[in-house]
Residue frames as a rotation matrix with the C-alpha (Angstrom) as fourth column:
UNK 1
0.583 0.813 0.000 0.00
0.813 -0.583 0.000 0.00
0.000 0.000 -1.000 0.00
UNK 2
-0.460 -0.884 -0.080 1.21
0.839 -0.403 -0.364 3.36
0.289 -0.235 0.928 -0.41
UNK 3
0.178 0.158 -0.971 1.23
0.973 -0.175 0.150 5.62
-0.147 -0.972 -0.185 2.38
UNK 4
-0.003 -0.102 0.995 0.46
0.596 -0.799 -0.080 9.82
0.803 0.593 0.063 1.78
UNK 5
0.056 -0.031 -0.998 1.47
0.980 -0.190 0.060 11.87
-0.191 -0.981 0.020 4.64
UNK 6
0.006 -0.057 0.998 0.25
0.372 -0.927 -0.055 15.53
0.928 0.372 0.015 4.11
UNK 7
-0.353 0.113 -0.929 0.56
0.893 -0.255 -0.370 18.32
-0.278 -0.960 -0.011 6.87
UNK 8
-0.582 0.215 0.784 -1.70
0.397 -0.767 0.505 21.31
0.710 0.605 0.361 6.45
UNK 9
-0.849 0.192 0.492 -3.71
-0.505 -0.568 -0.650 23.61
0.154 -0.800 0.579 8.49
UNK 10
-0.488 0.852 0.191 -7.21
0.724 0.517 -0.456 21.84
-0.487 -0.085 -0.869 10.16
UNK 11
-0.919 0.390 0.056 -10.06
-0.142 -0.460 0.876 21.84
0.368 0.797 0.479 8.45
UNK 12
-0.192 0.675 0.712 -13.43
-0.981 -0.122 -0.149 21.54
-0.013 -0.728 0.686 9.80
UNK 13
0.770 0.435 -0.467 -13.89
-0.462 0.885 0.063 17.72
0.441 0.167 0.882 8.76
UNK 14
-0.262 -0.952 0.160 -10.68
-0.283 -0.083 -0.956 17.53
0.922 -0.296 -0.248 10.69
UNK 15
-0.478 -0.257 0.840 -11.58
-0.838 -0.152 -0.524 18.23
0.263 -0.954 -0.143 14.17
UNK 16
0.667 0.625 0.406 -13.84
-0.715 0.383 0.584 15.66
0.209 -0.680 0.702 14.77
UNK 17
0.570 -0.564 -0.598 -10.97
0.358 0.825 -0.438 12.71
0.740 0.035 0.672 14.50
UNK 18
-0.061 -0.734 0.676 -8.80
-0.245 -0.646 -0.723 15.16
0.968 -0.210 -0.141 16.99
UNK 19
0.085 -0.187 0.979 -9.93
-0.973 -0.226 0.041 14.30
0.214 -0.956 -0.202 20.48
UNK 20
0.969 0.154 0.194 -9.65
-0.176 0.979 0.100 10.42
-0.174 -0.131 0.976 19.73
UNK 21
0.704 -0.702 -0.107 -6.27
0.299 0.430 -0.852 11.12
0.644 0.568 0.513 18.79
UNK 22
-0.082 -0.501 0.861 -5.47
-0.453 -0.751 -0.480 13.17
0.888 -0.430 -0.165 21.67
UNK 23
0.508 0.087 0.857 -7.06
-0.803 0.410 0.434 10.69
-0.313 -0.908 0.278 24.39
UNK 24
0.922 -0.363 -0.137 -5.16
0.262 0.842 -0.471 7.89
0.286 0.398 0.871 22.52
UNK 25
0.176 -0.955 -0.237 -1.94
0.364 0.287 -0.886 9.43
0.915 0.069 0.398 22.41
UNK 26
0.004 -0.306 0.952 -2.27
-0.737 -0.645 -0.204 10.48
0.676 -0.701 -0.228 26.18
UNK 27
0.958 0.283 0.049 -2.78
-0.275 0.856 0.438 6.89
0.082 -0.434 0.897 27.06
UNK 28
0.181 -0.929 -0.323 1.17
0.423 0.370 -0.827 6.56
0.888 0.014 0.460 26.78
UNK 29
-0.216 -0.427 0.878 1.55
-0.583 -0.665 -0.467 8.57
0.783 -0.613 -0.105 29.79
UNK 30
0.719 0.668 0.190 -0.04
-0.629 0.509 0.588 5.82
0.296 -0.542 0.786 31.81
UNK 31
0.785 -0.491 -0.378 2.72
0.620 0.612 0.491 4.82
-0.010 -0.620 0.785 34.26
UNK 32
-0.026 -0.999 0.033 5.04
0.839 -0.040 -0.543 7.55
0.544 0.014 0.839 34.40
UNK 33
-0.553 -0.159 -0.818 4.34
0.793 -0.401 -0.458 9.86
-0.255 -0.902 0.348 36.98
UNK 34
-0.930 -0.160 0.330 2.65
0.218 -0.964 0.149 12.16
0.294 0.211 0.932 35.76
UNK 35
-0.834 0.530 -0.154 -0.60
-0.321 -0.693 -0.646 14.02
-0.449 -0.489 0.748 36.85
UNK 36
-0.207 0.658 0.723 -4.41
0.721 0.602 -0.342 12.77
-0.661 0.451 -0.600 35.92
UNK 37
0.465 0.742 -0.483 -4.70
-0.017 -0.538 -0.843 15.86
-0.885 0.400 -0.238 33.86
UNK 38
-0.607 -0.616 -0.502 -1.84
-0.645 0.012 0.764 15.12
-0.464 0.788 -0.405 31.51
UNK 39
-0.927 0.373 0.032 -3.92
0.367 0.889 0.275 11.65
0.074 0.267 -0.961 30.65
UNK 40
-0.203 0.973 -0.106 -7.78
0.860 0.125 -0.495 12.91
-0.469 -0.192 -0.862 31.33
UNK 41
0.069 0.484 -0.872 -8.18
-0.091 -0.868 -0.489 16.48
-0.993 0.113 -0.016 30.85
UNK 42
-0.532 -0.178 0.828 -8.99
0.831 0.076 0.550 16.78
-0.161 0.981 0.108 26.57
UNK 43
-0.953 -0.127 -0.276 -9.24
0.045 -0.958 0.285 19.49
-0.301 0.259 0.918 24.40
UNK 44
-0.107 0.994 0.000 -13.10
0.210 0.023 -0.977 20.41
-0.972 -0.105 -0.212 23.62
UNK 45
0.103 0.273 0.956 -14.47
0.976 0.156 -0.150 20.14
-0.190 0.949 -0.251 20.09
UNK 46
0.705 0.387 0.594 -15.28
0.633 -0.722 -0.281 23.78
0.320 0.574 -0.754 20.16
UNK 47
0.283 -0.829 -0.483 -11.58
-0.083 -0.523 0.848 24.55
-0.956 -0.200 -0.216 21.61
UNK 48
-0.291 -0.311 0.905 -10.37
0.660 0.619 0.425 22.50
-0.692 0.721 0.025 18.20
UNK 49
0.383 0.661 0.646 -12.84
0.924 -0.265 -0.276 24.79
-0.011 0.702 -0.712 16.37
UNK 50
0.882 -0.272 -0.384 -11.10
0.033 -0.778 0.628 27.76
-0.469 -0.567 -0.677 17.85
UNK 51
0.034 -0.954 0.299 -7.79
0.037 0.300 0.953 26.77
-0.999 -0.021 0.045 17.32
UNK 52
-0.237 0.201 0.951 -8.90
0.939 0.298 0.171 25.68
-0.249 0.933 -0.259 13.72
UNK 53
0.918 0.298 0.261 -10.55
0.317 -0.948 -0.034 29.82
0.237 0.114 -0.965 12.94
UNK 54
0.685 -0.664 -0.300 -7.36
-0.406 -0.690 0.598 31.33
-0.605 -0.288 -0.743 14.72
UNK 55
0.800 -0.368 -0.474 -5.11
-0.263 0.495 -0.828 28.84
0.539 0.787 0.299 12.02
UNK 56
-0.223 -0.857 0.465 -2.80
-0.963 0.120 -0.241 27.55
0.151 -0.502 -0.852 15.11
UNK 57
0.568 0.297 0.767 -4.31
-0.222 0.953 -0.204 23.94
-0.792 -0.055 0.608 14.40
UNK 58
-0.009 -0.315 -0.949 -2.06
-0.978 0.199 -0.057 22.06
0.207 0.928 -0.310 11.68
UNK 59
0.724 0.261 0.638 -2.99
-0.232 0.964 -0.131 18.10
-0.649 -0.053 0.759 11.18
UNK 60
-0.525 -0.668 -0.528 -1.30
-0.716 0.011 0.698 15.42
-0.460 0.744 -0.484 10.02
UNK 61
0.435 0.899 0.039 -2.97
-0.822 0.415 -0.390 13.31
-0.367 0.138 0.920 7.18
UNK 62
-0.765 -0.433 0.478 -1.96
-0.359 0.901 0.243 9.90
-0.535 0.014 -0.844 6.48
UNK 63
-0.860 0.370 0.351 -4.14
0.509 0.569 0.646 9.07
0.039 0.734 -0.678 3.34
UNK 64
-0.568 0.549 0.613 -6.60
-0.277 -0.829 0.485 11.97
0.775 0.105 0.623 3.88
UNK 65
0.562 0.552 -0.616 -7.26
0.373 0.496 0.784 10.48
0.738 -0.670 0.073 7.38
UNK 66
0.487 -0.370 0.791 -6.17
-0.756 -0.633 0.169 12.55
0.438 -0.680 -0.588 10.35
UNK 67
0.484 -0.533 -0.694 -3.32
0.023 0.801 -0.599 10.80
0.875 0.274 0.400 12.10
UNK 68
-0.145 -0.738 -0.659 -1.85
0.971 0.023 -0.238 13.70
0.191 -0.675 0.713 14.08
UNK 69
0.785 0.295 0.544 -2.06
0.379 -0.924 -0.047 17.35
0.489 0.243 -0.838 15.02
UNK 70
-0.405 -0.902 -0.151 0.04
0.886 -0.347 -0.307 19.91
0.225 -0.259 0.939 16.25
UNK 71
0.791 0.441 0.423 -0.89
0.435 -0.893 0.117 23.39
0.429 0.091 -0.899 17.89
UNK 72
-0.324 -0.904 0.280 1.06
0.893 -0.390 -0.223 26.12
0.311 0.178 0.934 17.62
UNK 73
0.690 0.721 0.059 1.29
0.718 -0.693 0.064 29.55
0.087 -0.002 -0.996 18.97
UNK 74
0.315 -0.756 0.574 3.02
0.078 -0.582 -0.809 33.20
0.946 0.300 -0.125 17.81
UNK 75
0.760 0.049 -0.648 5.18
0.595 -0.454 0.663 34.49
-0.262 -0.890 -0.374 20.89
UNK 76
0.265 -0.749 -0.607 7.31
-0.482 -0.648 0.590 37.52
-0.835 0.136 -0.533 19.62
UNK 77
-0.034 -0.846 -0.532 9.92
-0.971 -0.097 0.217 36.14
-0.235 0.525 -0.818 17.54
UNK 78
-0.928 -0.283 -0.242 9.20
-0.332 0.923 0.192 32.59
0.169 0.259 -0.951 17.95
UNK 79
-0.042 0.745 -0.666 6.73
-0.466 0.575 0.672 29.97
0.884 0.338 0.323 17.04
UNK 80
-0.622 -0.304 0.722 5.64
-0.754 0.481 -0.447 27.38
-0.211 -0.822 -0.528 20.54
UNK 81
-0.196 0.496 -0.846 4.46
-0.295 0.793 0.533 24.40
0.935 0.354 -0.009 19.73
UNK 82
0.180 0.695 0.696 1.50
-0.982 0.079 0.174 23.67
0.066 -0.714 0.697 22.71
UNK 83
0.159 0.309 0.938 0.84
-0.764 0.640 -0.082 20.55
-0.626 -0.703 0.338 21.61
UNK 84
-0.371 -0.473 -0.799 1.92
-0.903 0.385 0.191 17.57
0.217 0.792 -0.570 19.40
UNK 85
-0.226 0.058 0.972 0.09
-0.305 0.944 -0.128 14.15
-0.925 -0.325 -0.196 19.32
UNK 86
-0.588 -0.068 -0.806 0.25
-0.724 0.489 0.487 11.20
0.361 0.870 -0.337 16.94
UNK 87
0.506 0.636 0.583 -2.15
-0.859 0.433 0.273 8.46
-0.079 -0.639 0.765 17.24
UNK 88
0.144 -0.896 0.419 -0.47
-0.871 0.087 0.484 5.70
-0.471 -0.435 -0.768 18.30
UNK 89
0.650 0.303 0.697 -1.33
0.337 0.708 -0.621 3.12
-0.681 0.639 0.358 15.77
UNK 90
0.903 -0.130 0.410 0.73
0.330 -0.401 -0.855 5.37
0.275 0.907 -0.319 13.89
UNK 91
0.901 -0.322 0.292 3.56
-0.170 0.359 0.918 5.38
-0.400 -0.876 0.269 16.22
UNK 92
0.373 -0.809 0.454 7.06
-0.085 0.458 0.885 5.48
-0.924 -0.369 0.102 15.49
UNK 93
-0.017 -0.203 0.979 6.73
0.816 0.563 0.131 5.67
-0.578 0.801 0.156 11.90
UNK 94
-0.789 -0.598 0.140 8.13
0.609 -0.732 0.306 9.54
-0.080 0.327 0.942 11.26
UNK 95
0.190 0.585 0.788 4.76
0.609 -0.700 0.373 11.79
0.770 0.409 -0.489 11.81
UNK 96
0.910 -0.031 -0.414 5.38
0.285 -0.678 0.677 13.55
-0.302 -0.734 -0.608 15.07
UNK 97
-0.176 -0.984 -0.006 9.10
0.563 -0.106 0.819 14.02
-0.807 0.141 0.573 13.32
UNK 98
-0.486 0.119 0.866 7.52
0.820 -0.282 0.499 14.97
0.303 0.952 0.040 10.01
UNK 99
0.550 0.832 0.071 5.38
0.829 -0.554 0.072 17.42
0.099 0.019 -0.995 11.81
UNK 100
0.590 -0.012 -0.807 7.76
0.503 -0.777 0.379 19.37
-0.632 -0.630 -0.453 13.70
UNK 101
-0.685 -0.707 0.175 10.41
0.638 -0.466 0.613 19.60
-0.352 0.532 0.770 10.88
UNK 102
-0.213 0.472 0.856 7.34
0.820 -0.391 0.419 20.92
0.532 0.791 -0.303 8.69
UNK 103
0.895 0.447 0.012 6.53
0.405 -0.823 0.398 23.71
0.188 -0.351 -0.917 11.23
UNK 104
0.075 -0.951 -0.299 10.07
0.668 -0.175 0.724 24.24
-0.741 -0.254 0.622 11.71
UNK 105
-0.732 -0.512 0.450 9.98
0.651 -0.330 0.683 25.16
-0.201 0.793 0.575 7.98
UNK 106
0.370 0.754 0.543 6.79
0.782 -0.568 0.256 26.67
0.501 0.330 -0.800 8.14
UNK 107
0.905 0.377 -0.195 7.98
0.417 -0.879 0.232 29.45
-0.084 -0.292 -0.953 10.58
UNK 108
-0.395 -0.838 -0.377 10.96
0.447 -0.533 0.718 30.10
-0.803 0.115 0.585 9.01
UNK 109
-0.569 0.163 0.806 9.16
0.738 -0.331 0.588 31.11
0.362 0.930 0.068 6.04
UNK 110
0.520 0.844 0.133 6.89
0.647 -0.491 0.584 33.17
0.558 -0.218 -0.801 8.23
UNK 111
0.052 -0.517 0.855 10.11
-0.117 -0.853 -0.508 34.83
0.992 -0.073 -0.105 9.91
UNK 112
0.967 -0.107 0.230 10.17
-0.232 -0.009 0.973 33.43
-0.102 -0.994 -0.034 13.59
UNK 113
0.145 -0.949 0.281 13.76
-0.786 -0.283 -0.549 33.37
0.601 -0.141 -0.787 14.68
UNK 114
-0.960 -0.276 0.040 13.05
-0.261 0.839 -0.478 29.79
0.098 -0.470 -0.877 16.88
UNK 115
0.515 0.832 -0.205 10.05
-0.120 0.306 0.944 27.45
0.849 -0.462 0.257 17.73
UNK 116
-0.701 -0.567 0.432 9.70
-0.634 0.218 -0.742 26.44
0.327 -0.794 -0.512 21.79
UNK 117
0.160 0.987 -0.008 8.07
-0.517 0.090 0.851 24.57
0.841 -0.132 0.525 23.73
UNK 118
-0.628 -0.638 0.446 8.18
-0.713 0.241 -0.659 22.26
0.313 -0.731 -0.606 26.93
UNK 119
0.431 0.467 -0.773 7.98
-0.598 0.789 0.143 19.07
0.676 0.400 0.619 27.77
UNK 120
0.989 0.001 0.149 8.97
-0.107 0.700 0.706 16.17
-0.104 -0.714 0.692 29.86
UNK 121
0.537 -0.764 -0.358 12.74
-0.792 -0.310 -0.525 15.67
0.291 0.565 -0.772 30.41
UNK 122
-0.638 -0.378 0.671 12.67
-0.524 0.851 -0.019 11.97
-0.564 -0.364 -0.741 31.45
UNK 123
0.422 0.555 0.717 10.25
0.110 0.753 -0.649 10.55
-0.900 0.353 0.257 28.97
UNK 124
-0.371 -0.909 0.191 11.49
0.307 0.075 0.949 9.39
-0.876 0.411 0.251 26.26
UNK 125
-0.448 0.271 0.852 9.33
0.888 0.023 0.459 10.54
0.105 0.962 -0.251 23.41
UNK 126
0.909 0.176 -0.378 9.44
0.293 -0.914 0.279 13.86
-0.297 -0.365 -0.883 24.99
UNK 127
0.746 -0.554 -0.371 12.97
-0.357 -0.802 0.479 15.71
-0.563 -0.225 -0.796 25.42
UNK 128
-0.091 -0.761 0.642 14.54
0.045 0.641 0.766 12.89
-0.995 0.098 -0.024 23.57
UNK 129
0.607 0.561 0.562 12.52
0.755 -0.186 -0.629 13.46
-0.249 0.806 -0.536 20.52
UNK 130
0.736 0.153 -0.660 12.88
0.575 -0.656 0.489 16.49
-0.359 -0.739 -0.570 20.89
UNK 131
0.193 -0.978 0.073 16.66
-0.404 -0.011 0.915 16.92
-0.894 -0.207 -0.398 21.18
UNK 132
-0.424 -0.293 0.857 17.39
0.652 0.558 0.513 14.18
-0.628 0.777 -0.046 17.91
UNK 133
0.618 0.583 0.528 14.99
0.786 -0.460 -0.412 17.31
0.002 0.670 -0.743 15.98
UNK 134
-0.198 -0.601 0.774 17.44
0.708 -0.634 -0.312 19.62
0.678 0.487 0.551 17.07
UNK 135
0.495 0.701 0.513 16.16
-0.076 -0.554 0.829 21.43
0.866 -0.449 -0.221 19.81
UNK 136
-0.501 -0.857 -0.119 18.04
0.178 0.033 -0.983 22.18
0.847 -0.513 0.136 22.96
UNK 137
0.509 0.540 -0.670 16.86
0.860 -0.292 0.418 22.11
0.030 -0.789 -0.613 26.76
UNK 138
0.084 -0.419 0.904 17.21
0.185 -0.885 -0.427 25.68
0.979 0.203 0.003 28.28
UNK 139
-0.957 -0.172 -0.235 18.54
0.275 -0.271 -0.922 26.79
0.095 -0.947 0.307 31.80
UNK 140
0.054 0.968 -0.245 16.55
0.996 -0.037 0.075 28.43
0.064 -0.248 -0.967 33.72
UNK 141
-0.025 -0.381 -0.924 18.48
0.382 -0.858 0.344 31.34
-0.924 -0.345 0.168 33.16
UNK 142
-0.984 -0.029 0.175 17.69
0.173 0.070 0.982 31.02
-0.041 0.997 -0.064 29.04
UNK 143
-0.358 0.919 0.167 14.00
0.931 0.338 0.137 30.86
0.070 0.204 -0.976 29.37
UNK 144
-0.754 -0.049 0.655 12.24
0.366 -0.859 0.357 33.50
0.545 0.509 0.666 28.02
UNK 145
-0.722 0.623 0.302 9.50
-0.687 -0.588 -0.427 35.82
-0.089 -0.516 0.852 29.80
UNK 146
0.222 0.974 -0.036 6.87
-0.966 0.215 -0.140 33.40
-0.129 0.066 0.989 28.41
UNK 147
-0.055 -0.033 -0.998 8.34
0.038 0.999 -0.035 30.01
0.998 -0.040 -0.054 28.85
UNK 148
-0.975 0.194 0.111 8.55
-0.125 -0.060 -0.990 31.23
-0.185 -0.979 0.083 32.76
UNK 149
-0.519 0.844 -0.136 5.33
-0.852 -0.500 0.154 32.13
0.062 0.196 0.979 32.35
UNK 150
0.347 0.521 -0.780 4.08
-0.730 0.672 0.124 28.59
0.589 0.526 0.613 30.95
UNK 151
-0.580 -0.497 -0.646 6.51
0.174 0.699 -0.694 26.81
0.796 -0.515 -0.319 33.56
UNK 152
-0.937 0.198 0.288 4.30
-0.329 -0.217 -0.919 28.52
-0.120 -0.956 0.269 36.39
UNK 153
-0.054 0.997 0.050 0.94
-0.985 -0.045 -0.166 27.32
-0.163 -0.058 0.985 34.96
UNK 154
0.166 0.218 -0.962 2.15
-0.436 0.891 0.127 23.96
0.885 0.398 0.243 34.30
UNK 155
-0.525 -0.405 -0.749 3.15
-0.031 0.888 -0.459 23.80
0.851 -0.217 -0.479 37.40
UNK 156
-0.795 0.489 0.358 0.12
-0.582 -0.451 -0.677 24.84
-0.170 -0.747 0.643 39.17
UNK 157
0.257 0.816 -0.517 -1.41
-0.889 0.410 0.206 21.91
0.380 0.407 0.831 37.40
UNK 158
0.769 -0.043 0.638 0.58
-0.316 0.842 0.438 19.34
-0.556 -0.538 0.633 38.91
UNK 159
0.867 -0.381 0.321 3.10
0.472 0.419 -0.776 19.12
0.161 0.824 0.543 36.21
UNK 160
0.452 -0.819 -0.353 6.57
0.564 -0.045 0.825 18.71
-0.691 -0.572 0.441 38.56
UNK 161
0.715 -0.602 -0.356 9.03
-0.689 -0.522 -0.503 21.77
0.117 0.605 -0.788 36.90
UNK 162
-0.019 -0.979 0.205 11.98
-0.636 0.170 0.753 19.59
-0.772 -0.116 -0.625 38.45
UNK 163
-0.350 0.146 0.925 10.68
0.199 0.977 -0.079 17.04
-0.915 0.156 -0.371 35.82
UNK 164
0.753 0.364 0.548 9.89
0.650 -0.283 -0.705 19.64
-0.101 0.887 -0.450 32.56
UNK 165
-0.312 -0.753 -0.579 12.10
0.312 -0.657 0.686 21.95
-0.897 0.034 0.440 30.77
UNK 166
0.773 0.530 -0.349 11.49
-0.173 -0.353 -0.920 24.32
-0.610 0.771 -0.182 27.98
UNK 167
-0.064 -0.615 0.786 13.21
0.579 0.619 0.532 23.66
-0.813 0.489 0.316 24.99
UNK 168
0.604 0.109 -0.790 14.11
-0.260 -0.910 -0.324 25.89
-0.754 0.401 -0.521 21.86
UNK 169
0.132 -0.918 0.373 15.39
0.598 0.374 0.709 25.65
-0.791 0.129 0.598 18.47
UNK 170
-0.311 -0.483 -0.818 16.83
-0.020 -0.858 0.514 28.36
-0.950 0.176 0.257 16.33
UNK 171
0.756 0.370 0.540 15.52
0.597 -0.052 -0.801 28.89
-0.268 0.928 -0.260 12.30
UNK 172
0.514 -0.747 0.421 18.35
-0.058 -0.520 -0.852 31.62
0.855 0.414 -0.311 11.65
């Protein structure tokens, strides 16, 4: 069979396929320490719809069949990438790798100067990922006004800081 992997911005026939891919790919978190909202709490159809109107939703398709998504959002100079899931049936087989390069290139063409974001820095399909894409953890003396920022609300959710780091990688 051959296998078309497009990435493009969501469309409405999109969103519905989104929160089955998001409680799927939060089922991996299931044994590693981490808070019930990392694994329970899901994004709401008519966030998705949001996201999708404001264009900071970008899917991947895998035969014109959502697969994956990715939200993204402007801060200054750089691009942060919120959220990344692949459904795991789909696992391991270059879309969460294909996304980020493709937003990588998307916001150099749009002029950001780095993407960030933050993430676990003991799972492995977190900071390790991550890191093999090119991205770098940052001190805490690197982090920018709004990765502090995003460390203090994750960690008013339960989401240990000693156990996240933001992460950043340059476009120019």
């Amino acid at each position: 069979m051959n296998l078309h992997l497009e990435i493009i911005l969501a469309q409405p026939e999109h969103l519905c396929a989104l929160p089955n891919i998001e409680r799927s790919a939060a089922q991996l978190f299931v044994g590693w320490d981490v808070p019930d909202c990392v694994i329970y709490d899901q994004t709401s159809l008519e966030e998705f719809t949001e996201l999708q109107h404001k264009q900071r939703l970008w899917v991947a398709l895998l035969n014109k069949a959502a697969v994956g998504f990715a939200v993204v959002e402007p801060e200054g100079d750089s691009l942060h990438l919120e959220e990344l899931d692949v459904d795991p049936q789909f696992g391991r087989q270059g879309i969460g790798s294909a996304i980020v390069n493709f937003l990588c290139e998307w916001a150099t063409n749009q002029n950001y100067c780095a993407m960030t974001l933050t993430t676990y820095s003991d799972i492995p399909w977190n900071a390790p990922f991550y890191q093999k894409l090119g991205f770098v953890m940052l001190t805490d003396a690197q982090l920018t006004e709004s990765l502090k920022l995003r460390a203090e609300i994750e960690d008013s959710r339960g989401l240990k800081s000693t156990r996240r780091t933001g992460m950043r990688k340059m476009l120019k």
